[in-house]
N, C-alpha and C positions, 0 to 999 in steps of 0.2 A: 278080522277079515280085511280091515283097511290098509293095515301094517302088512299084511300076507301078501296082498293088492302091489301096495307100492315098494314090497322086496321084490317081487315078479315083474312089473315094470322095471326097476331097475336093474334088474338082471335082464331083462331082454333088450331095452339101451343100449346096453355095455356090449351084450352080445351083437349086436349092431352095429356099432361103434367097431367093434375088432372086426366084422366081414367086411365093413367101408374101406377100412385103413389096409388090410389085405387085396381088395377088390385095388386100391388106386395105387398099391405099392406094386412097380412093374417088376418080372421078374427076370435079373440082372443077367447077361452075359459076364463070364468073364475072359483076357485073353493075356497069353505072355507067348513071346517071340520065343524062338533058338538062335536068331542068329541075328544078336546085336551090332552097332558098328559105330565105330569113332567117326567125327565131321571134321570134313577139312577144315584148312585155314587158310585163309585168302586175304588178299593185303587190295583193296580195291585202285583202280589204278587213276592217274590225277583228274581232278574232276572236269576240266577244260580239255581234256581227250577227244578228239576228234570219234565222234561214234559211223563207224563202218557197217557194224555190224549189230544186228534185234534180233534174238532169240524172246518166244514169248513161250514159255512152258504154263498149259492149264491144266489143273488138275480136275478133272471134273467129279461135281458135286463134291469138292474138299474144300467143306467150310473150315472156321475156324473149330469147330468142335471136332472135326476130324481133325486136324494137326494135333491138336490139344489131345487127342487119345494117342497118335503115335508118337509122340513126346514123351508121352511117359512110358509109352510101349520101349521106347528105343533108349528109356533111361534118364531122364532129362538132357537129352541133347535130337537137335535136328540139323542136318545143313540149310533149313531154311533162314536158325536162327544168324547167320552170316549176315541178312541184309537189314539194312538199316533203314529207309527208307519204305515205308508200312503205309498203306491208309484200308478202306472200307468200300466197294465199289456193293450200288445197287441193283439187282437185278431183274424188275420185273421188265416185259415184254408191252407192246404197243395193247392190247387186247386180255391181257392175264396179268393178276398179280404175280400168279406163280409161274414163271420161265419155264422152258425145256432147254435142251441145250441146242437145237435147232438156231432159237431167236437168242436165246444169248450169247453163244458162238460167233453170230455173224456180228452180233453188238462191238464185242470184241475186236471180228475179223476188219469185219467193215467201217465203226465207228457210226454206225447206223442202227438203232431199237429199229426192231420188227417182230411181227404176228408171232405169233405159238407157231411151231410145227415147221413156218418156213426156214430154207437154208441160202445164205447169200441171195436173198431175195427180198425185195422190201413187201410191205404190208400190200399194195397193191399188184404185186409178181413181179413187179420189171427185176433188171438184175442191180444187186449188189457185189462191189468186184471189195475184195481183201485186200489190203498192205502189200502183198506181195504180188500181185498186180500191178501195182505202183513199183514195187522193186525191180520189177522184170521189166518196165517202162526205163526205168534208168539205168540197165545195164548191169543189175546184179544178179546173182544168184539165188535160187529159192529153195524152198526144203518142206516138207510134212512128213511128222514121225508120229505116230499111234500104237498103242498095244491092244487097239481094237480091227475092228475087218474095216476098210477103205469107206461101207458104203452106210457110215454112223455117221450120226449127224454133224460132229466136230469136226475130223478133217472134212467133210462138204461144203463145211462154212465156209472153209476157206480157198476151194479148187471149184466149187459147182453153184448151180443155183435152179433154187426149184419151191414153188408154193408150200410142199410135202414132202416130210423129210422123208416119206416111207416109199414115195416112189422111186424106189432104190436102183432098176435098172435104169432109167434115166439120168439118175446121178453119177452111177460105172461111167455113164455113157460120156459126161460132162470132162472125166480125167485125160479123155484124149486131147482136148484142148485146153487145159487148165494151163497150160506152161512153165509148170514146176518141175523145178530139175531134180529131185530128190524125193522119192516116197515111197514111204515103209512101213507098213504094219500088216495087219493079216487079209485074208480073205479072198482067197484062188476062188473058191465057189461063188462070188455074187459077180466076178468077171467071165464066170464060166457053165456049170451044171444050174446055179441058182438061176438061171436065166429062159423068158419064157421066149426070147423071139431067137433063139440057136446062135445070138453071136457071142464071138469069143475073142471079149475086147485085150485080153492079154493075148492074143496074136496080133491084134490093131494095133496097141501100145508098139509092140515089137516093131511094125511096121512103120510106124513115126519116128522110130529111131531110138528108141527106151533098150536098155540093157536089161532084160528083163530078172531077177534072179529069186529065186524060191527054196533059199533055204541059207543058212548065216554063209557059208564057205563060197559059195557061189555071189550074196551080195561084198564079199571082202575082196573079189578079184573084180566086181564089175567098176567101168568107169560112168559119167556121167552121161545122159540125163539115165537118172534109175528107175526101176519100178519095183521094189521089193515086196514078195507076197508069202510072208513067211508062217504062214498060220493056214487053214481049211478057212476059217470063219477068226476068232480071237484069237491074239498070243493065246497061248496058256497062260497059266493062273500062275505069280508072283513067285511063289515055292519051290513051279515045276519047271518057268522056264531057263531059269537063272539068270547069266547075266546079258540073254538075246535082246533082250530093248536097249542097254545102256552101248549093249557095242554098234547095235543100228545108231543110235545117235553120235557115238563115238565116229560113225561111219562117214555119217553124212557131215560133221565138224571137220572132217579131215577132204573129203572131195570138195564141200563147198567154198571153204577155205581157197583151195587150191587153186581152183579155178577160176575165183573171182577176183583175186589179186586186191588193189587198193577200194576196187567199187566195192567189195561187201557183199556181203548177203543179208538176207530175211530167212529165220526158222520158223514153225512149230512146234512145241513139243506137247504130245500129250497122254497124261496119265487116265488113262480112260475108263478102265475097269475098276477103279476105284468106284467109280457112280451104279458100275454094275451090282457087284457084292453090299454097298448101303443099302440098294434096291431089296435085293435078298435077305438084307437084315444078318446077314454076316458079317460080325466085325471082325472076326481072326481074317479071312482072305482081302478084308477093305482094308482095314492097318496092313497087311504085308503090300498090296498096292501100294498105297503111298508111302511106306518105305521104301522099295525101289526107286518108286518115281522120286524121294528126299534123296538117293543114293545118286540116282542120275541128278538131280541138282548139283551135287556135290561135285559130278565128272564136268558138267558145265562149267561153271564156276571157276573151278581148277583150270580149265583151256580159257576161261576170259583173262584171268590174271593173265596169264602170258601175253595174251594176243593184246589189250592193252586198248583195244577199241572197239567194245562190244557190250553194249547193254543188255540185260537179262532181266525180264521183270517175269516173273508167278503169279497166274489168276485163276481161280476160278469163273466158271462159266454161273454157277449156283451151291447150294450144296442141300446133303438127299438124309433122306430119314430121320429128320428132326431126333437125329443124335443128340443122347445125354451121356454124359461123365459123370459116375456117381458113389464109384468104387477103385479102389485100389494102390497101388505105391509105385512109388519111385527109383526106390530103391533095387524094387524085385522088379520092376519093368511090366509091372500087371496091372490093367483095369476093368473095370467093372460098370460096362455099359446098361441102357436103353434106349429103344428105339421107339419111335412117336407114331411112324407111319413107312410104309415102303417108297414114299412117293418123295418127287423135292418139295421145298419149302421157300417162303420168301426175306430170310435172314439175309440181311449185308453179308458179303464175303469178302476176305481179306485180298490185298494184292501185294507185291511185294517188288521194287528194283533195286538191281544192285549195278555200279559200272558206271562210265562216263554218261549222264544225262539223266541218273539219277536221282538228284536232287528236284528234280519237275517235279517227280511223284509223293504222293502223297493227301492226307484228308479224305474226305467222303467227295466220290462222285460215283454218278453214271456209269453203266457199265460201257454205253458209248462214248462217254466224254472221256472216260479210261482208253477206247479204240483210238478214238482220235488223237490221244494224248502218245501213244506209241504209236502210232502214222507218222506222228509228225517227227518221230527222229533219223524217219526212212527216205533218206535227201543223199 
């Protein structure tokens, strides 16, 4: 009986033991691309360069564990891997461990930590003004390009300001006077039908003097200052829209350029819907995001080489769905994810510059001491 006992005990153990190990073994996505692609090569240009020119591209919620999945997604190779000057930027908020991109955005924009939720706004409301504020104080040209709708928290952070990222017609409302000469990404509805008090700030815009344009052919003939609103609400999704984000940016490197002559400009650039799809726990359409958004690095990159006085650094604002890597090759370009949670997380996230004034960057800081640290090449 004691022997029968302790077979049966240990056969129910075991069987225990295999529901645990099942129960904590997460069940793996896995994903491979169609349409891989070779990274430029870029020769940086001498390090005592006069910088003109700050492009800041954020990927939002692409931590390192995202890179690391489109890395192999794209083969072992990224155009990220170009820059050489790497560190770790932290990101909680005044009030939360865990960031949004409200208060990490502005951290960035402004070189200011503030509250969850606020946009260009410090913890107590007053306002927080962006870099390029300061640029347009000195005579240069300015830029926001997103592949989200206008009235998300990242470009806000740096055109608007507001307690609450969500009271979104007030923020529409804030673009009339932001004074950036360049912006592009989606969202004709939160400037017009989304709107509960009937105004229709894309006729305002028009009347400031904005070249309004709604659709790629229409922004390729306008001149400056712009307002491009090429989406209902989002670009489309990575797949579908092809290569409508890289030629906006392409867009806005070529008028801003133009028009600023030796003063320079300040960009934005931001990969946005990458944070959307981690949210959804989909990693095929988060990897094809941040590959675009590595493709447009790559088209960056290529126009600093030339231009010879433009520093480019890559940040995240945070990064989302306590992403694991836990499957796959390199070879075949395949991996084999899971996800933790839908929500962000408070892991360090990488940053990245490359170009004259790149050598500053570098080590663990601050997601503000990061803003301030690209403020200050804006002279």
């Amino acid at each position: 009986m004691k022997i029968r006992t302790l077979i049966l005990s240990s056969a129910l153990a075991a069987a225990a033991v295999i529901s645990c190990k099942q129960q904590q073994e997460p069940q793996l996505q896995y994903y491979a691309t169609d349409n891989t692609y070779d990274i430029v090569s870029v020769t940086p240009p001498p390090a005592g360069n006069e910088v003109r020119n700050v492009i800041l591209m954020i990927g939002d919620g692409m931590g390192l564990e995202q890179t690391s999945c489109a890395w192999v997604v794209n083969k072992g190779k990224l155009n990220i891997d170009n820059f050489s000057a790497v560190g770790l930027s932290r990101t909680y908020c005044t009030d939360k461990l865990i960031t949004d991109s409200g208060a990490g955005g502005t951290a960035l924009a402004s070189g200011s930590k503030t509250a969850y939720d606020h946009v260009g706004a410090a913890p107590d409301g007053s306002d927080l003004y962006s870099f390029l504020v300061t640029a347009q104080k000195l005579g240069k040209k300015t830029g926001v390009v997103t592949t989200c709708h206008l009235a998300d928290a990242t470009p806000c952070d740096f055109c608007c300001h507001n307690e609450y990222r969500y009271n979104q017609e007030d923020l529409i409302a804030d673009y009339l006077d932001c004074g950036v000469d360049y912006i592009s990404g989606g969202g004709v509805e939160w400037f017009t039908t989304n709107r509960t008090d009937g105004r229709n700030i894309i006729d305002e815009m028009a009347a400031k003097g904005y070249n309004v344009a709604l659709d790629e052919t229409s922004l390729m003939a306008a001149g400056l200052p712009v307002l491009a609103l090429l989406a209902p609400d989002n670009l489309p999704v990575a797949k579908e829209r092809g290569d409508l984000y890289r030629h906006s940016v392409a867009r806005g490197l070529e008028l801003l350029s133009q028009a600023s002559g030796d003063k320079g400009f300040c960009l934005m650039l931001e990969g946005s819907c990458i944070d959307d799809w981690l949210h959804g726990n989909d990693i095929g359409k988060a990897v094809e995001e941040i590959l675009d958004f590595d493709r447009t690095i790559g088209d960056v990159l290529q126009w600093a080489e030339k231009d010879g006085h433009t520093l480019v650094v890559v940040a995240a604002d945070h990064a989302t769905g306590c992403l694991t890597l836990q499957d796959g090759s390199i070879e075949e370009g395949r991996i084999g994810v899971a996800f933790g949670s839908e929500a962000h997380n408070g892991i360090a996230v990488p940053f990245y510059a490359w170009g004259p004034g790149s050598d500053a960057f570098g080590g663990i800081m601050e997601n503000d001491a990061l803003g301030r640290l690209i403020a200050s090449f804006v002279k």
